[in-house]
N, C-alpha and C positions, 0 to 999 in steps of 0.2 A: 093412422093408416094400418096397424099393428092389427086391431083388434077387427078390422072390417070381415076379414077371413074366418072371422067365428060366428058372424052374424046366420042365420037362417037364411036371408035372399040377401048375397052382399052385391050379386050385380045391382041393387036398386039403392044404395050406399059408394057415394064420392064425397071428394070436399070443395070447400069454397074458400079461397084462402083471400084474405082481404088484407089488401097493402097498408092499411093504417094501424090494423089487428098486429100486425108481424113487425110496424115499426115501432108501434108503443112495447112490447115483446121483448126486441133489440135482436130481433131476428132478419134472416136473411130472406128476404121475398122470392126472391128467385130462384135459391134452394129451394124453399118449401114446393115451389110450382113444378121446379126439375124431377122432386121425390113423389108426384101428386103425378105427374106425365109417366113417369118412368111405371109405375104399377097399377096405370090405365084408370086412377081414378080420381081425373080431374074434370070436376063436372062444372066449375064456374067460378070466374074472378072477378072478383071486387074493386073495381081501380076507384079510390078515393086518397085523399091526402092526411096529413097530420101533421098540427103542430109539437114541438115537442110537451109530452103532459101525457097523463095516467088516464084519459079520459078519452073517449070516442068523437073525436070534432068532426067526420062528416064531410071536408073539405073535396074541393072538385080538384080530381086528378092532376097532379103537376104545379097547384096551383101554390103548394109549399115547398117542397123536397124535388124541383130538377134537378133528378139525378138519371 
């Protein structure tokens, strides 16, 4: 989000924060989305699942991790 403000055209630069990205991470998903809201450049979310593992599984939303 830091670096989007140097870009040449940053109105056409957001992020995409993807829930199974931020859990294999050990990040907080819904921080990232609050800091992605909060400086207007949340342009799309990724609702997918994960099991636990270093690897991209793909799984359908909720279908791991209700939480």
């Amino acid at each position: 989000l830091a670096f989007i403000e140097t870009l040449d055209h940053p109105e056409m630069v957001g992020v995409n924060p993807e829930v199974a990205h931020e859990f294999m991470a050990g990040l907080n998903f819904v921080h990232g989305v609050a800091q992605a809201l909060e400086v207007g450049k949340l342009f799309h979310i990724d609702l997918n699942d994960q099991a636990f593992g270093r690897y991209d599984q793909d799984f359908r939303f909720g279908s791991v991790n209700l939480k």
